[in-house]
MIDREN-910040 format. One record per atom (N, C-alpha, C): residue in one letter; x, y, z. Coordinates in steps of 0.2 Angstrom, whole numbers, padded with zeros to 4 digits, always signed. Layout:
N
AXYZ/...
***
This chain:
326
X-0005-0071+0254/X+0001-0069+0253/X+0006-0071+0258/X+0012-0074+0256/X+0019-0074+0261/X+0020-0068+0266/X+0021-0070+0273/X+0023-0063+0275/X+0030-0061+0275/X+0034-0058+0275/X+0041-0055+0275/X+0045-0052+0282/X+0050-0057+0284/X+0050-0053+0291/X+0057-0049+0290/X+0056-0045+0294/X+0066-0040+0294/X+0069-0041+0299/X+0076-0043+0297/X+0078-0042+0302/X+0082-0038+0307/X+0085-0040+0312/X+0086-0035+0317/X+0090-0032+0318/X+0098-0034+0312/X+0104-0032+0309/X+0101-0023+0306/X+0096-0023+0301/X+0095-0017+0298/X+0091-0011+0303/X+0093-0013+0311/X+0092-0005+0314/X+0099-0005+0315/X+0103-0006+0316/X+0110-0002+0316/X+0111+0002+0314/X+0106+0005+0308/X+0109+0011+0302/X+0102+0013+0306/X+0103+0020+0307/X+0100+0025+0310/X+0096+0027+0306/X+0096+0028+0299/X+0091+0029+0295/X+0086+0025+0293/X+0088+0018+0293/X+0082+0011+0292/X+0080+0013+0298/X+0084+0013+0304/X+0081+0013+0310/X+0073+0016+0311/X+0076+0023+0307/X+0070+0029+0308/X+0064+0027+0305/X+0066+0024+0299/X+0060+0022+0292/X+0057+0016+0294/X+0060+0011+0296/X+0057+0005+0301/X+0051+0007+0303/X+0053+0013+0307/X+0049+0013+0313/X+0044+0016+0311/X+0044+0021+0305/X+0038+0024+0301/X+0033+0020+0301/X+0038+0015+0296/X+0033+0009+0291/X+0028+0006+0298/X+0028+0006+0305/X+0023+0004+0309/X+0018+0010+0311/X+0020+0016+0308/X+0014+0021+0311/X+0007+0021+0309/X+0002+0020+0315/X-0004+0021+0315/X-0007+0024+0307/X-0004+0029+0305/X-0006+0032+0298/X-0004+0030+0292/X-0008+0027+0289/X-0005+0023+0282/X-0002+0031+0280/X-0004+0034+0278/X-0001+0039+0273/X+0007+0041+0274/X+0008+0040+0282/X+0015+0042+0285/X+0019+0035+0282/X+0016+0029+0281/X+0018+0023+0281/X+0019+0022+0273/X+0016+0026+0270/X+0017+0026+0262/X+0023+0031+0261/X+0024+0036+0263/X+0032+0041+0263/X+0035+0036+0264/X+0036+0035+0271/X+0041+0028+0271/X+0040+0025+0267/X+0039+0023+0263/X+0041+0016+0257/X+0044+0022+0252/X+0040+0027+0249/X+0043+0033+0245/X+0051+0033+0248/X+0052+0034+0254/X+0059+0040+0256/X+0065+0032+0257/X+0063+0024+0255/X+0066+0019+0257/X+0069+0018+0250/X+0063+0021+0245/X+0065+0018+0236/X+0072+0025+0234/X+0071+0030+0239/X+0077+0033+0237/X+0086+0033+0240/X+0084+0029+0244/X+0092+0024+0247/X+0095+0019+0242/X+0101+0022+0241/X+0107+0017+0240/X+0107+0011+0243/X+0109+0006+0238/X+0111+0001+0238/X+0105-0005+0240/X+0107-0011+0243/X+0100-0014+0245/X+0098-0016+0252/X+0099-0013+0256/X+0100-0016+0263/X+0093-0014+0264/X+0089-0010+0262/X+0083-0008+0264/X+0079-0011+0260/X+0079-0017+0255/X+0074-0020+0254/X+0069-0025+0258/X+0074-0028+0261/X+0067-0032+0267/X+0062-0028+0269/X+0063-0021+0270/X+0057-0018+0271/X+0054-0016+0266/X+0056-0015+0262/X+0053-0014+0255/X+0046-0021+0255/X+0049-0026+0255/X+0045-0033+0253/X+0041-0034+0261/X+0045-0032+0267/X+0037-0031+0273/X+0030-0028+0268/X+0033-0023+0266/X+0028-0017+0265/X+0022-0019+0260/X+0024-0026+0257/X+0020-0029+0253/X+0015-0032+0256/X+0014-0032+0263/X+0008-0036+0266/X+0004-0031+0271/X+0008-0023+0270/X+0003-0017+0275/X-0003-0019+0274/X-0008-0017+0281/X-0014-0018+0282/X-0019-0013+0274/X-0012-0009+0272/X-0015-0003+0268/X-0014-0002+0260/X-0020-0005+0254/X-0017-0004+0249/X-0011+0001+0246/X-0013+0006+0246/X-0007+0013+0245/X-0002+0011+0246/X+0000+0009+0252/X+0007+0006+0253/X+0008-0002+0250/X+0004-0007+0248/X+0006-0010+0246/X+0008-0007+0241/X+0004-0004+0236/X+0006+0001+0230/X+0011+0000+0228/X+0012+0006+0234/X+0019+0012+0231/X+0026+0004+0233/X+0024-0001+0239/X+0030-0005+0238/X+0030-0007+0233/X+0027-0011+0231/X+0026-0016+0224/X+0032-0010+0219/X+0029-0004+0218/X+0031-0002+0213/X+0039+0002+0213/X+0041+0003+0221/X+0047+0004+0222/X+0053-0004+0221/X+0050-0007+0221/X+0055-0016+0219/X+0056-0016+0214/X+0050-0012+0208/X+0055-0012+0203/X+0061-0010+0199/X+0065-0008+0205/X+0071-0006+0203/X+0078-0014+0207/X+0075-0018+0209/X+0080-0023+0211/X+0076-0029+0209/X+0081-0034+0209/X+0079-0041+0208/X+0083-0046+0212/X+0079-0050+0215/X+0081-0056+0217/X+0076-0063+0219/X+0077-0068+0219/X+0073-0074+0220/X+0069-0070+0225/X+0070-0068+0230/X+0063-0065+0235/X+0058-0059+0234/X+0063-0055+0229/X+0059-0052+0227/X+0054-0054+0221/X+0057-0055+0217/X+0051-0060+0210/X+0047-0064+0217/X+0047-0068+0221/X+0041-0073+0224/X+0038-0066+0227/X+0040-0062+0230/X+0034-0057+0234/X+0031-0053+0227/X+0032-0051+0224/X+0029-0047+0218/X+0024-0053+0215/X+0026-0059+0213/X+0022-0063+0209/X+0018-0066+0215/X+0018-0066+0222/X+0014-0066+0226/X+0007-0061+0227/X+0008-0056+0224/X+0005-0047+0225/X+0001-0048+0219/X+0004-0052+0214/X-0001-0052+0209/X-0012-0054+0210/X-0010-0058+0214/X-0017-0061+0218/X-0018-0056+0223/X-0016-0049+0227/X-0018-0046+0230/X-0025-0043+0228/X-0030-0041+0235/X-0037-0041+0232/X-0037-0035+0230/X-0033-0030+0230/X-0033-0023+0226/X-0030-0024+0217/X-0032-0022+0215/X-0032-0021+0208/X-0026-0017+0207/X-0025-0011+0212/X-0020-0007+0209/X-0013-0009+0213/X-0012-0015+0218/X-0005-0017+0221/X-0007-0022+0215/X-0009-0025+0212/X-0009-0031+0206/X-0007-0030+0199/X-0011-0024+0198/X-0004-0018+0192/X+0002-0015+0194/X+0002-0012+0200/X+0008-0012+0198/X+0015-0017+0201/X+0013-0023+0204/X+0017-0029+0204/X+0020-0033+0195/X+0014-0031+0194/X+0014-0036+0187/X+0019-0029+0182/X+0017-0022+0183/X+0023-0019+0181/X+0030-0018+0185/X+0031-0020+0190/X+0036-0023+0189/X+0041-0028+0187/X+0037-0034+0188/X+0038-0038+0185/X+0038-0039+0178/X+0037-0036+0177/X+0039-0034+0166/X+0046-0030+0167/X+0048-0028+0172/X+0053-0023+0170/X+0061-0030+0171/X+0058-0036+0173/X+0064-0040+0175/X+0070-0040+0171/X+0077-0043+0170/X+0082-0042+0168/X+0088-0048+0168/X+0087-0052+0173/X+0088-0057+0175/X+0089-0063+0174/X+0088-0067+0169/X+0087-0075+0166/X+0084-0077+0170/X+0089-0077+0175/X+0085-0086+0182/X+0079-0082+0186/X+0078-0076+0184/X+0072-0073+0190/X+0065-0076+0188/X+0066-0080+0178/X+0061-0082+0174/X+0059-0089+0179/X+0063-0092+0182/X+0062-0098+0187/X+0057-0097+0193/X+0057-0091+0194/X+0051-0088+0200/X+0046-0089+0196/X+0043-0086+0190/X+0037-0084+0187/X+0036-0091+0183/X+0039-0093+0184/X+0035-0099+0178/X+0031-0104+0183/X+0033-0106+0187/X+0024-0109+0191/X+0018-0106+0190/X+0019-0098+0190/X+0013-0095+0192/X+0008-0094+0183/X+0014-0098+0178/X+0009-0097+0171/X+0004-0102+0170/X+0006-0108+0174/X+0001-0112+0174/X-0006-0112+0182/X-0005-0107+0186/X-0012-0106+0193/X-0011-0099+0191/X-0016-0100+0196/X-0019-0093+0199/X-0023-0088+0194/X-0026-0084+0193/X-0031-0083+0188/X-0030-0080+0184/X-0032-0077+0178/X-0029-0076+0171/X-0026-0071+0171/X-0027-0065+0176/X-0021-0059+0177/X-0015-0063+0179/X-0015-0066+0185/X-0009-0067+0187/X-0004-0072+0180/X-0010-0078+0176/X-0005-0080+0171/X-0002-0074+0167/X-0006-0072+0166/X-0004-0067+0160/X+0003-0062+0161/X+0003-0061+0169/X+0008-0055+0172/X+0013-0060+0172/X+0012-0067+0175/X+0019-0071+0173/X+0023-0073+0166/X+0017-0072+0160/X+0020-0075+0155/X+0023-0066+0154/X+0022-0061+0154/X+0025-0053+0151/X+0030-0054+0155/X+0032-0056+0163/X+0037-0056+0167/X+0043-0060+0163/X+0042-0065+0159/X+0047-0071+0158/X+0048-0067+0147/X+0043-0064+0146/X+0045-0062+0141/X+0052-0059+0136/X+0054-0055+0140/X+0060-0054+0136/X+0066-0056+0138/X+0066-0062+0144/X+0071-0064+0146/X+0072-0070+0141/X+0070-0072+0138/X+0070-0076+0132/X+0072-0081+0136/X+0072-0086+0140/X+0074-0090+0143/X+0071-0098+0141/X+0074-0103+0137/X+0070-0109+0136/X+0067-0113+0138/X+0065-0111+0144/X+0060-0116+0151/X+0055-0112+0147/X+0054-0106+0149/X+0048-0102+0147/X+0043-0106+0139/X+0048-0111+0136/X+0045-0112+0130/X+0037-0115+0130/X+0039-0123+0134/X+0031-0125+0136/X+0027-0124+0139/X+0027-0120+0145/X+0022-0116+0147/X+0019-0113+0142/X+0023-0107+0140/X+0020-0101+0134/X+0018-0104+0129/X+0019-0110+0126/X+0014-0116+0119/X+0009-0116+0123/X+0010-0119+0128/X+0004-0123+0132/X-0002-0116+0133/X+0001-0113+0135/X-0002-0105+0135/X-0008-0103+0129/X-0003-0105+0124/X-0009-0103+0117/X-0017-0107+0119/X-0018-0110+0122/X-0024-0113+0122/X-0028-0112+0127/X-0025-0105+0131/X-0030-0102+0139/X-0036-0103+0137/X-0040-0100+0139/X-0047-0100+0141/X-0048-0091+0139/X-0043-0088+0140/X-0041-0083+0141/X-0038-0079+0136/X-0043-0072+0133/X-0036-0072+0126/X-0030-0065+0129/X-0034-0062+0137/X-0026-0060+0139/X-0020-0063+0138/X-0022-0071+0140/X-0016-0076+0143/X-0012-0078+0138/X-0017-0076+0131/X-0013-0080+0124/X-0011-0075+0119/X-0013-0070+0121/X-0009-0065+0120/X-0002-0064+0122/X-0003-0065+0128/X+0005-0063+0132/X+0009-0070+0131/X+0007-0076+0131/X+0011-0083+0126/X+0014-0080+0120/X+0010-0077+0117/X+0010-0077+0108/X+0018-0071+0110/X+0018-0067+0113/X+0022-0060+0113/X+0031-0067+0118/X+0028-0070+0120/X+0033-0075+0124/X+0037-0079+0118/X+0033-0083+0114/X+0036-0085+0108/X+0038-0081+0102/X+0036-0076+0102/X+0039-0071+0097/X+0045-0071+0099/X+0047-0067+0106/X+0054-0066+0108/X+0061-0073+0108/X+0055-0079+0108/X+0060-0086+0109/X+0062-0087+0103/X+0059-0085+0096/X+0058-0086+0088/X+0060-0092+0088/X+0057-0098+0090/X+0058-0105+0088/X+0054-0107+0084/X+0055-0108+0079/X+0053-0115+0074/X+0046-0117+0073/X+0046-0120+0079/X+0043-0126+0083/X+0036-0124+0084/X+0036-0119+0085/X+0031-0113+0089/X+0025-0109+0081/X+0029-0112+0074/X+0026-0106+0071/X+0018-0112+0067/X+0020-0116+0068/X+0011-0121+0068/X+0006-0116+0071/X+0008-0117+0077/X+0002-0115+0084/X+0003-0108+0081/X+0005-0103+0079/X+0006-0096+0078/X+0003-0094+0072/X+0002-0099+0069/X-0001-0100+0061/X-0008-0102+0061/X-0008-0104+0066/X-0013-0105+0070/X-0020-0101+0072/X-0018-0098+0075/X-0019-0092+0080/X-0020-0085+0076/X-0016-0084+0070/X-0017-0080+0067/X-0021-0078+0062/X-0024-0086+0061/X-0031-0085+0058/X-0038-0088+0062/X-0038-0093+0067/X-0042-0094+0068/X-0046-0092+0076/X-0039-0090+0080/X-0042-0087+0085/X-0046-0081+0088/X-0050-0084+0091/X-0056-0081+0091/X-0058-0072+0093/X-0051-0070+0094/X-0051-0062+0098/X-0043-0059+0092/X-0049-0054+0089/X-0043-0049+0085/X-0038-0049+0088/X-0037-0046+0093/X-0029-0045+0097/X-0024-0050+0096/X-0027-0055+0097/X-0023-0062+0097/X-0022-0063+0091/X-0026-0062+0087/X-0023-0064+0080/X-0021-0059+0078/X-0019-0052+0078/X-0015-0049+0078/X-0007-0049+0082/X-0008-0052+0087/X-0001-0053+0091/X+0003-0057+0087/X-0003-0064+0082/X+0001-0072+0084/X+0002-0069+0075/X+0000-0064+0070/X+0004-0062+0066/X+0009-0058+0065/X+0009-0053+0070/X+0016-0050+0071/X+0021-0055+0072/X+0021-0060+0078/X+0024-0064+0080/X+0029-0069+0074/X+0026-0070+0070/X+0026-0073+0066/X+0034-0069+0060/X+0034-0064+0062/X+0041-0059+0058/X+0046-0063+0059/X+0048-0067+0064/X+0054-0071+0064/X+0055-0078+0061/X+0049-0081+0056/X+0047-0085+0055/X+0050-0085+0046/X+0056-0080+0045/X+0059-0083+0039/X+0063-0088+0036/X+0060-0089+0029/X+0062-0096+0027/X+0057-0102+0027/X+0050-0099+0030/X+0046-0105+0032/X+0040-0105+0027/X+0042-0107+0019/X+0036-0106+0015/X+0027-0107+0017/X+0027-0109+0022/X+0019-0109+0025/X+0016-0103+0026/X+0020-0100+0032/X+0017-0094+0034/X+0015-0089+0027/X+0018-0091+0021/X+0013-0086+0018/X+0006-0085+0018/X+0003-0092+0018/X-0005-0093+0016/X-0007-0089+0023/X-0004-0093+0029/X-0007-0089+0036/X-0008-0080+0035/X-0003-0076+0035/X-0002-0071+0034/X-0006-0066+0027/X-0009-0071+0023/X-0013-0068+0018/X-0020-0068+0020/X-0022-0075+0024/X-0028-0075+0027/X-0026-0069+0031/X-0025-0068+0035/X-0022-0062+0040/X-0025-0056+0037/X-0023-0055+0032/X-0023-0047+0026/X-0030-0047+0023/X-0033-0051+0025/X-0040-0052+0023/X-0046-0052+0029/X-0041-0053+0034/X-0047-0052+0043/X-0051-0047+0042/X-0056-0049+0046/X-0062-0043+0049/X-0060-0037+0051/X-0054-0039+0055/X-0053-0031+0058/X-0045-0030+0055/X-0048-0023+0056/X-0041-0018+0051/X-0035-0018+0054/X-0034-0020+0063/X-0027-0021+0065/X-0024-0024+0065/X-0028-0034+0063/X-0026-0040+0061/X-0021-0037+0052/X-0026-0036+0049/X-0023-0031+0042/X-0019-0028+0041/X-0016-0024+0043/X-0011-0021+0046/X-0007-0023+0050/X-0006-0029+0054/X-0001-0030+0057/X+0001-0036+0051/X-0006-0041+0046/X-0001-0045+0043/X+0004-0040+0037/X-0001-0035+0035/X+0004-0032+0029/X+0011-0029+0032/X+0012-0028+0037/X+0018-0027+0041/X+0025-0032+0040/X+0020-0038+0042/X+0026-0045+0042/X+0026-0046+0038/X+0021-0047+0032/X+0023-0049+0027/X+0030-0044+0022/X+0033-0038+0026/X+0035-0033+0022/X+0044-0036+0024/X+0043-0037+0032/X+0047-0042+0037/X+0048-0047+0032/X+0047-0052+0031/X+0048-0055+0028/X+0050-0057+0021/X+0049-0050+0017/X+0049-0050+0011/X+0048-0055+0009/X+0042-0057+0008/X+0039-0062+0005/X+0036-0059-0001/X+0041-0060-0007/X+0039-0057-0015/X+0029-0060-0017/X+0029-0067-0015/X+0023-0070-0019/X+0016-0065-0016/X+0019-0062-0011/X+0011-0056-0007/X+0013-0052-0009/X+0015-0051-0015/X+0016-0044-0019/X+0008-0043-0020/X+0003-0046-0025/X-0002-0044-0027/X-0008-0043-0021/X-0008-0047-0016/X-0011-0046-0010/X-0011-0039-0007/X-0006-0037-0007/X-0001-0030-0004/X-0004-0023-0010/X-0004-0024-0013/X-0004-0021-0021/X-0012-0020-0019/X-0017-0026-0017/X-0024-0024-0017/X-0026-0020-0009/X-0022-0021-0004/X-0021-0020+0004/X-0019-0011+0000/X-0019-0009-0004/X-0016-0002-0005/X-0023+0002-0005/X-0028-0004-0006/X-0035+0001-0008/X-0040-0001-0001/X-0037-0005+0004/X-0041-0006+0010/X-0045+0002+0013/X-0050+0000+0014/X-0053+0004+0018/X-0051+0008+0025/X-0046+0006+0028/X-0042+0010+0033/X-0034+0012+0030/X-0034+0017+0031/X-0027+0021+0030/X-0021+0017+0030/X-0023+0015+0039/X-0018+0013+0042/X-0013+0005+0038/X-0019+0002+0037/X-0019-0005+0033/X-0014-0002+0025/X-0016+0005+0024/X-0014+0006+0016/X-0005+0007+0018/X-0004+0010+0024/X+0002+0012+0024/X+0006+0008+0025/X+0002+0002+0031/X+0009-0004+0032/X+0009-0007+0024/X+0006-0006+0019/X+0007-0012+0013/X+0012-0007+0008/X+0008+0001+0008/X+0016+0004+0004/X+0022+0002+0006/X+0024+0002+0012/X+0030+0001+0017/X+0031-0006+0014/X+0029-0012+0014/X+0030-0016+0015/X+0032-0018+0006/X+0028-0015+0002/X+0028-0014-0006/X+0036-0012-0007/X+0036-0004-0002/X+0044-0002-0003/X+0050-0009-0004/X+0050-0014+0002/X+0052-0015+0005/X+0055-0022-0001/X+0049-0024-0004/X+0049-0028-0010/X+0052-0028-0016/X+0052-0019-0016/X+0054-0019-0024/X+0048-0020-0029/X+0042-0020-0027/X+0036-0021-0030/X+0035-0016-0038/X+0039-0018-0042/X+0038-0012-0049/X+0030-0013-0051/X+0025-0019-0050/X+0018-0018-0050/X+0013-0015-0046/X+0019-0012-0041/X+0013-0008-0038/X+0013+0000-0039/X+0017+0001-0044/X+0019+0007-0046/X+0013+0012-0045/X+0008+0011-0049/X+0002+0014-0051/X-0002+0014-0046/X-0004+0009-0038/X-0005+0011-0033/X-0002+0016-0026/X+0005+0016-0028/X+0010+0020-0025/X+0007+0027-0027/X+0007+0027-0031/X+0008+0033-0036/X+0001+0038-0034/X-0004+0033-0037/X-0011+0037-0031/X-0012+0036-0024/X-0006+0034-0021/X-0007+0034-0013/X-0007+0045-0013/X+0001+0045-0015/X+0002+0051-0014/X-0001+0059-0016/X-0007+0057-0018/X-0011+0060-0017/X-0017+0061-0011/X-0015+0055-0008/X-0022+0053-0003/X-0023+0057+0003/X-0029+0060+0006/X-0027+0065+0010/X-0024+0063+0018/X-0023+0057+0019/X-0018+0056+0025/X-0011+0060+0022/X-0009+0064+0027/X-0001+0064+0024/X+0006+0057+0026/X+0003+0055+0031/X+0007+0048+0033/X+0007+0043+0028/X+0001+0043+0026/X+0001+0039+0019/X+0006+0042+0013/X+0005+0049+0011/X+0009+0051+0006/X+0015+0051+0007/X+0019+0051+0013/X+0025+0050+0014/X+0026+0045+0012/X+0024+0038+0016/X+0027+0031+0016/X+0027+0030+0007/X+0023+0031+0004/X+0021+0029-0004/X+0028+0034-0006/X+0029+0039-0004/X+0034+0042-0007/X+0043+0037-0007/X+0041+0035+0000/X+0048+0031+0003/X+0048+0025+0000/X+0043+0022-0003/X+0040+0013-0007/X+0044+0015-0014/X+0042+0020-0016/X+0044+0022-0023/X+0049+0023-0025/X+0054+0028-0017/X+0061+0027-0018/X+0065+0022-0017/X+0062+0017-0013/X+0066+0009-0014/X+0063+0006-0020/X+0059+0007-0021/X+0058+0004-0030/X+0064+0004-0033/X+0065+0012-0034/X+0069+0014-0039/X+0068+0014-0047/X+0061+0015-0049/X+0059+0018-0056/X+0057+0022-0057/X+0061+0024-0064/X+0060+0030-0066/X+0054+0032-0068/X+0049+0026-0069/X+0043+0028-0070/X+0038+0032-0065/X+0042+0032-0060/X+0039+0037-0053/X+0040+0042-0054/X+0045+0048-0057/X+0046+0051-0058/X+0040+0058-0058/X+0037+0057-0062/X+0034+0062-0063/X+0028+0065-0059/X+0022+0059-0056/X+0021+0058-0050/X+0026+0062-0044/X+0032+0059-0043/X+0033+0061-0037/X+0035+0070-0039/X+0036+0073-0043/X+0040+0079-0044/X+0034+0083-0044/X+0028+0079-0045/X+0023+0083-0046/X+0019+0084-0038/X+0022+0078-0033/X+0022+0079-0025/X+0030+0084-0023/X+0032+0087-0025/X+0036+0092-0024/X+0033+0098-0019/X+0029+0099-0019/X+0024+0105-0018/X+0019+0103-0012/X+0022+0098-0009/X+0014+0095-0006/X+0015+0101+0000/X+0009+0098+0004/X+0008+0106+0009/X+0010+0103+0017/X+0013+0098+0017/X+0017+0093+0021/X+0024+0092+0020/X+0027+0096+0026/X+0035+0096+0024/X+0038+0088+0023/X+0036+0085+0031/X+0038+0078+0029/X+0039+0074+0022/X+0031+0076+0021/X+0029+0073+0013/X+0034+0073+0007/X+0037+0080+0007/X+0041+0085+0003/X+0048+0082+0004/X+0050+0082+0009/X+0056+0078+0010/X+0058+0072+0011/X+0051+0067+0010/X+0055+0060+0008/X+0052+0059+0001/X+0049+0064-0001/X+0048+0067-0011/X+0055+0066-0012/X+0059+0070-0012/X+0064+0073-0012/X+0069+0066-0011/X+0071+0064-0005/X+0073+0057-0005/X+0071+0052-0010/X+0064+0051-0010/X+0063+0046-0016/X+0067+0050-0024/X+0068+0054-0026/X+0070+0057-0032/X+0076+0056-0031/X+0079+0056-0026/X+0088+0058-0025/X+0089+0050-0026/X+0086+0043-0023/X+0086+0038-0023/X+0084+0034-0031/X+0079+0036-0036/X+0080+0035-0040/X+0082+0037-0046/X+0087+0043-0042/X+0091+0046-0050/X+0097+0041-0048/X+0100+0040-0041/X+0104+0036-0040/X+0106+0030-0043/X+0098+0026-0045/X+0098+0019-0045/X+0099+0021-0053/X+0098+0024-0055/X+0097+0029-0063/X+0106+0026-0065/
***
């Protein structure tokens, strides 16, 4: 790690002065209050000490600093946080890297993007979540270049980097990723990712293999996007995703059916509302009142009565909804 010096301007304020002097006390624990009782000062003049306290002999107090910077930002702070990320404590390395997710900054994306390409697959990974929601167009080909770590934390945190950029250019490799890469999560992220991607007749086939995956999260996340995207021709996919073996999978596909306008999935709506999830009966409820047929009717008056109020009141919606449409 970098060391961080202070200077000799911030003893003139009697209160740094006092806390200064903490921060060298024989006793880490007196030396961790100081960095506590520094993150509760105004303004910023006590950050050098902050970013000292990044190299104490003492993880604890590396810690609690790392985790007090999360409330400022500047080029010195992004390099000593993405320096802490390689610190040999695990927990000064979490919570650097949760700081650095909390950035706000554009240009602070200019600290972290070296570190997407070294240092070992937490630090990539904490640089690519750092650069994430600043949507910044440098971060582009790193985060591509990303998809191909070695590493499915690293390509996960790419895939979540490209979603926020929603470029184009990006939805091959994402198309990619979401059917053939090697760890659920990923192929779950890189179909989520993919909700930005309308307009783009490909991504259908991607996202129906997706509703077909081994595991029920990937299934669930593609019936979700595909709801996102109202892609009409996944109506019959969606329709048979009503009878998946995890709940979870049956309710993103009501919702998404809602979402369609799917008048053929009537008849699997209609037996959702019976199902013993109550999250399920509701969403099936909500799908039917964006339908808007009156062929629902009967079914849903006969879920009037359910023994779940929520259930009961978007019954009640769905009826108000297609006598309207009526």
């Amino acid at each position: 790690m970098q060391g961080h010096t202070v200077t000799t301007e911030l003893y003139d304020d009697p209160d740094l002065a006092e806390l200064a002097e903490r921060l060298h006390d024989d006793d880490a624990t007196v030396r961790r209050i100081a960095v506590l009782d520094l993150a509760d000062l105004d303004g910023d003049a006590h950050v050098p000490l902050l970013l000292a306290a990044l190299d104490d002999a003492a993880a604890t107090v590396r810690t609690q600093a790392a985790q007090a910077l999360e409330a400022f930002e500047s080029p010195a702070i992004v390099r000593g946080l993405a320096h802490a990320l390689s610190d040999e404590d695990a927990g000064v390395r979490t919570a650097a890297a949760q700081s650095l997710s909390e950035l706000k900054l554009p240009e602070s994306a200019q600290e972290l993007l070296p570190f997407i390409a070294g240092g070992d697959a937490f630090v990539r990974a904490a640089a690519l979540r750092g650069v994430r929601e600043l949507r910044v167009p440098s971060s582009f080909a790193p985060a591509l270049a990303a998809l191909d770590d070695a590493d499915a934390l690293v390509r996960r945190e790419a895939v979540a980097v490209l979603g926020y950029l929603k470029r184009l250019d990006a939805v091959d490799a994402l198309k990619r990723l979401a059917v053939h890469d090697p760890e659920p999560d990923v192929r779950r992220a890189a179909a989520g990712a993919l909700g930005f991607a309308d307009g783009v007749p490909s991504v259908l086939a991607a996202l129906l293999a997706a509703l077909s995956d081994a595991a029920w999260q990937v299934r669930e996340e593609a019936a979700t996007t595909l709801g996102k995207l109202r892609l009409a021709d996944a109506a019959p996919a969606l329709i048979a995703a009503l009878d998946d073996a995890y709940w979870q999978v049956r309710l993103r596909a009501a919702r998404s059916l809602g979402r369609l306008r799917s008048r053929d999935a009537l008849p699997g709506l209609t037996a959702a509302l019976t199902h013993a999830i109550s999250n399920l009966r509701k969403e099936a409820a909500l799908a039917l009142g964006e339908i808007g047929a009156a062929a629902a009717l009967p079914a849903l008056r006969a879920a009037e009565s359910d023994a779940d109020p929520e259930v009961r009141k978007s019954v009640r919606l769905a009826i108000q909804q297609i006598g309207a449409a009526a």
